[in-house]
C-alpha positions as CSV (number, residue, x, y, z in Angstrom):
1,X,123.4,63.7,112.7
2,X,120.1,62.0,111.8
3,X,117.7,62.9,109.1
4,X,114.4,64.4,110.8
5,X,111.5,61.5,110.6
6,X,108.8,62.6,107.9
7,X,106.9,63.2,110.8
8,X,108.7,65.8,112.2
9,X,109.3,67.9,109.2
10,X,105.7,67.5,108.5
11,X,104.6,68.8,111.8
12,X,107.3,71.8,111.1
13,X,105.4,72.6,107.8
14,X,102.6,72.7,110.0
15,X,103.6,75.3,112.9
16,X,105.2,77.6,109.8
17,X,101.8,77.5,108.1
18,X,99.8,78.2,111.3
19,X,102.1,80.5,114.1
20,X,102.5,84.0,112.6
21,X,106.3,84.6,111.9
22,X,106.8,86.7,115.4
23,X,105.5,83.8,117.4
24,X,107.4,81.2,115.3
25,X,111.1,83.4,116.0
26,X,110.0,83.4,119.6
27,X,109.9,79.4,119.7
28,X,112.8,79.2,117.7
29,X,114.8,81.6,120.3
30,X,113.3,79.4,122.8
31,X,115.2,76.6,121.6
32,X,118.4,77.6,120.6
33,X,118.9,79.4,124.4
34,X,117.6,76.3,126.5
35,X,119.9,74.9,128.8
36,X,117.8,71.9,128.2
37,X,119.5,70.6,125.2
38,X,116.8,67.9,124.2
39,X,113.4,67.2,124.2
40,X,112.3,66.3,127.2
41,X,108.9,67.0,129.8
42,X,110.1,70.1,131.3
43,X,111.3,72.1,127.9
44,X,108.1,71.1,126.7
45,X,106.2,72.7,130.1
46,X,108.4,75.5,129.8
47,X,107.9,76.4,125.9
48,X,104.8,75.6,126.3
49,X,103.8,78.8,128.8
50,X,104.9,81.2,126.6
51,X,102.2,81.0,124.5
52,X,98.8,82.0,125.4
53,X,97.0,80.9,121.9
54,X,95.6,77.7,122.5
55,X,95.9,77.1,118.6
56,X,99.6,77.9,119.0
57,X,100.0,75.9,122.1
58,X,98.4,73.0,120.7
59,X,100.4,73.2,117.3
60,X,104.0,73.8,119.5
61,X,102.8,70.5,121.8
62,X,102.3,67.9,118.9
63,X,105.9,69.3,117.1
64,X,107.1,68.5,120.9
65,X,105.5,64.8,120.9
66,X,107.0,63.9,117.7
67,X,110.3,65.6,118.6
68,X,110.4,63.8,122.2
69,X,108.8,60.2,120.9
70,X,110.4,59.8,117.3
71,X,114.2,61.9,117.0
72,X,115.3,61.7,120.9
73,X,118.4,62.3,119.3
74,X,118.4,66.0,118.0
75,X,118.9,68.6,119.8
76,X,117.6,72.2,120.2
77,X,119.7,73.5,117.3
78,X,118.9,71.0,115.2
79,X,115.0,71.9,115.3
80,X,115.5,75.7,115.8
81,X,117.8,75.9,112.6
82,X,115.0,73.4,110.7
83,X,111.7,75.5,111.9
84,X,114.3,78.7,111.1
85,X,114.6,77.6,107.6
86,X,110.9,76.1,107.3
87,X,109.7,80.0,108.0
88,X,112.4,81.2,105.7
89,X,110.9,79.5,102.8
90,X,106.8,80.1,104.1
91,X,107.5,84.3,104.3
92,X,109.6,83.8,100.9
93,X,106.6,81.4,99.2
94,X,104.2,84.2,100.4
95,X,105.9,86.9,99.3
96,X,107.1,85.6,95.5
97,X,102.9,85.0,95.3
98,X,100.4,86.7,96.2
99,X,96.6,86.9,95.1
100,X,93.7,89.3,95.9
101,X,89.9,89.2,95.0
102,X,88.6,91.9,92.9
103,X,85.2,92.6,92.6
104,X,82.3,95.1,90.7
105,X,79.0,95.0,91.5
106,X,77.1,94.8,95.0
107,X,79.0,95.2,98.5
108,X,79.1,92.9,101.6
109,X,79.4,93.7,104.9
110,X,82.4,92.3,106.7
111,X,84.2,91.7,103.4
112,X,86.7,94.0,101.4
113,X,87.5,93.5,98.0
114,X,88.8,96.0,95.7
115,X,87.2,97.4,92.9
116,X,88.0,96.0,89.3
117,X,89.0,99.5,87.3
118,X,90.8,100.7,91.0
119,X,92.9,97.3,90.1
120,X,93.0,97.6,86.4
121,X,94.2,101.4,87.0
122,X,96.9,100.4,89.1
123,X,98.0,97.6,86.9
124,X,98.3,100.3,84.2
125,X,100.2,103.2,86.0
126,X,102.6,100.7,88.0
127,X,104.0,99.6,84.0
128,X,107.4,100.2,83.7
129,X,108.4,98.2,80.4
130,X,105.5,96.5,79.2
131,X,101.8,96.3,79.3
132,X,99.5,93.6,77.6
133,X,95.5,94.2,77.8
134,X,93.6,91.6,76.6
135,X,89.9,91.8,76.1
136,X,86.6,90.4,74.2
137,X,85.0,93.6,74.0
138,X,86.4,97.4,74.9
139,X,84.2,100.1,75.1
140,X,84.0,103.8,76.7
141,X,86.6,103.4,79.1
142,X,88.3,106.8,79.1
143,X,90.0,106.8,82.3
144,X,92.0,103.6,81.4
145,X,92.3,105.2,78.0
146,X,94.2,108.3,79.9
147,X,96.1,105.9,82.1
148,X,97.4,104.0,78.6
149,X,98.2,106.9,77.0
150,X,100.4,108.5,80.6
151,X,102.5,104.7,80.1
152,X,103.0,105.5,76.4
153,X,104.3,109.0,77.6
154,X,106.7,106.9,80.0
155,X,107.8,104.5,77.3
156,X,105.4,101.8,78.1
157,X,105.5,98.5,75.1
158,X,102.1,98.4,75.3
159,X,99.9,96.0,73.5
160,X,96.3,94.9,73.2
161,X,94.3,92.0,72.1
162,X,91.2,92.4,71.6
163,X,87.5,91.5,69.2
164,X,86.7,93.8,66.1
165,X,83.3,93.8,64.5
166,X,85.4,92.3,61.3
167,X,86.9,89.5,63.3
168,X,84.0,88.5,65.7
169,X,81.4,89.0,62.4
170,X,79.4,91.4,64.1
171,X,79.4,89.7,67.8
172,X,81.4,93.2,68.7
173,X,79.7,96.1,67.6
174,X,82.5,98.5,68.4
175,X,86.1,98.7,67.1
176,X,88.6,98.7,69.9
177,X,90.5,101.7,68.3
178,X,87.1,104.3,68.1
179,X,87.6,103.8,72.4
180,X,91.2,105.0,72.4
181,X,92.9,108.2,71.7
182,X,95.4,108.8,68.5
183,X,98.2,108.1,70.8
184,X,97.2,104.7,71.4
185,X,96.3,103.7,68.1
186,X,99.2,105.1,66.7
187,X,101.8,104.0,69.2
188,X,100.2,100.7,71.0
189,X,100.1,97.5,69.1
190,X,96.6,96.4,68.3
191,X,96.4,92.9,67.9
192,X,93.3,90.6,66.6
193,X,92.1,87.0,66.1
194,X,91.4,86.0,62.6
195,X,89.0,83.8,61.6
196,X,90.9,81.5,59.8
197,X,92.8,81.3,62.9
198,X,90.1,79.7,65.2
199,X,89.0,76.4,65.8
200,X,85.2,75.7,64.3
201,X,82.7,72.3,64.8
202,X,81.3,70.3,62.7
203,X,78.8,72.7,61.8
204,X,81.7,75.4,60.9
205,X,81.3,77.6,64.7
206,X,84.2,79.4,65.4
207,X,85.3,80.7,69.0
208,X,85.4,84.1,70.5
209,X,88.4,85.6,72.3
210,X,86.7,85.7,75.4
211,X,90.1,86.3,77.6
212,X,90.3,89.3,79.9
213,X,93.2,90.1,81.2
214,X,96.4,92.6,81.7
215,X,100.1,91.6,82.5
216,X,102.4,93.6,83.6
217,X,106.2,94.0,82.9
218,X,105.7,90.0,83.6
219,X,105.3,90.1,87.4
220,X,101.7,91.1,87.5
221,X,98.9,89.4,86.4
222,X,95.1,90.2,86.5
223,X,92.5,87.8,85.6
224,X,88.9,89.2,85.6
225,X,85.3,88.6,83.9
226,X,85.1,91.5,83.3
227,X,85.3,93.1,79.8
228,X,87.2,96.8,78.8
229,X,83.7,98.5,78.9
230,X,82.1,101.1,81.0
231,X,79.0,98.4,82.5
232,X,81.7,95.7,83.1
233,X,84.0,98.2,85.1
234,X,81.3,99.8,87.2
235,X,77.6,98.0,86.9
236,X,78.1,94.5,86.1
237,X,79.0,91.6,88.5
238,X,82.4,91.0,87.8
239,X,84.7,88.7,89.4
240,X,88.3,88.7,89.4
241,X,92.0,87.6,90.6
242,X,95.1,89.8,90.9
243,X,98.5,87.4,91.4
244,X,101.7,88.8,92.3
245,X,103.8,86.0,90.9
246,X,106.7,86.3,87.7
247,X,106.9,83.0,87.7
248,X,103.0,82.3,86.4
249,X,102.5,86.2,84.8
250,X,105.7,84.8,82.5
251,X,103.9,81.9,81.6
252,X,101.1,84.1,80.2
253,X,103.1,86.8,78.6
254,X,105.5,83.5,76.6
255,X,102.1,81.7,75.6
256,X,101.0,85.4,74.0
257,X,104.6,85.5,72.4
258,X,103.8,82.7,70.7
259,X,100.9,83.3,69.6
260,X,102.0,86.0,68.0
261,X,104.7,84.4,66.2
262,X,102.4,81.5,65.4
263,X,100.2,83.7,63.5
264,X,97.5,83.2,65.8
265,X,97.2,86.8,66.9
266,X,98.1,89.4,64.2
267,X,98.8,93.6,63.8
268,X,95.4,95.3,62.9
């Protein structure tokens, strides 16, 4: 058997990125219960009718050119078992990653995003080994402070990185640990930045943690503007990502671990 042309397996990619997965298993029966074994004008005219999507019907036509015009010599298994395997992989790519918008501020009509402490919430109470929060400023938050201390309670690792008014010089104005319960302080591991940590200028400027994020048991990852404070989680604009993916929440939570064994972050 041949190797399918470039062009072919391109124009596969193509119907497994466009046809919804019902309409793609519908071609592929299609093909594998022909009794026309290869391409040819009147498979085409009779795949062709059963779709009523023009999109679809235009997307199943080129596949059919290419098929007909460049690999005469394949049959009907040969493509169904290669557009079976190309939709494999798409509904496996989709669901090993997946991202959705998060959003505080002002609504829009016609679009739905979900709220920035609904995510945050959820990232928190889903934990079941390991939480990290990272933050430049946290403030007043005490229904994420309830929801930290429930995954303590469930034997959550959890551990936070955040600014101190020692560590930012007075940029934060509040410590991290006056916003969260005896629980957390006690049991959480509160991490900080030092100074002699940071990178400075010529003119001796330091950076600021300005991260804000929270990982969970290294599968879940959200991204966000937004600070651990009461205005970023309900009156700012905030804009943020949440990605299902192990592969890049891993990333994060091994660059923290080094970090941390760098010296970079320490205990406070």
């Amino acid at each position: 058997m041949s190797l399918l042309p470039s062009s072919l397996l391109a124009q596969i990619r193509t119907c497994t990125k466009q046809i919804p997965p019902v309409s793609l298993e519908t071609l592929i029966h299609l093909l594998a219960t022909s009794e026309q074994k290869y391409c040819n004008p009147a498979l085409k005219t009779s795949i062709l009718k059963q779709f009523s999507n023009t999109n679809f019907r235009r997307v199943v036509a080129d596949l059919m050119d290419i098929w007909c015009h460049e690999a005469t010599e394949l049959d009907n298994n040969t493509i169904s078992s290669a557009l079976a395997m190309a939709t494999y992989c798409q509904v496996a790519e989709q669901n090993e990653l997946s991202i959705e918008l998060v959003w505080t501020g002002p609504t829009s009509e016609g679009v739905s995003l979900r709220r920035t402490q609904q995510v945050l919430l959820q990232i928190i109470q889903e934990a079941k080994c390991e939480l990290i929060l990272v933050s430049f400023a946290v403030y007043k938050i005490p229904e994420i402070t309830k929801a930290l201390v429930n995954a303590i309670h469930r034997g959550v690792r959890v551990r936070i990185i955040a600014e101190t008014p020692e560590s930012s010089e007075g940029k934060i104005l509040f410590k991290p640990s006056k916003s969260f319960s005896k629980a957390i302080t006690e049991q959480a591991q509160l991490f900080i930045w030092p100074q002699n940590k940071r990178l400075t200028d010529s003119e001796g400027q330091y950076g600021s943690l300005h991260v804000k994020c929270a990982i969970a048991d290294a599968k879940h990852l959200f991204i966000s503007s937004a600070n651990l404070t009461e205005y970023a989680l309900t009156l700012n604009m905030e804009l943020g990502m949440l990605v299902h993916s192990q592969e890049i929440a891993n990333q994060v939570v091994e660059h923290i671990e080094c970090l941390i064994q760098q010296g970079i972050f320490i205990r406070s």
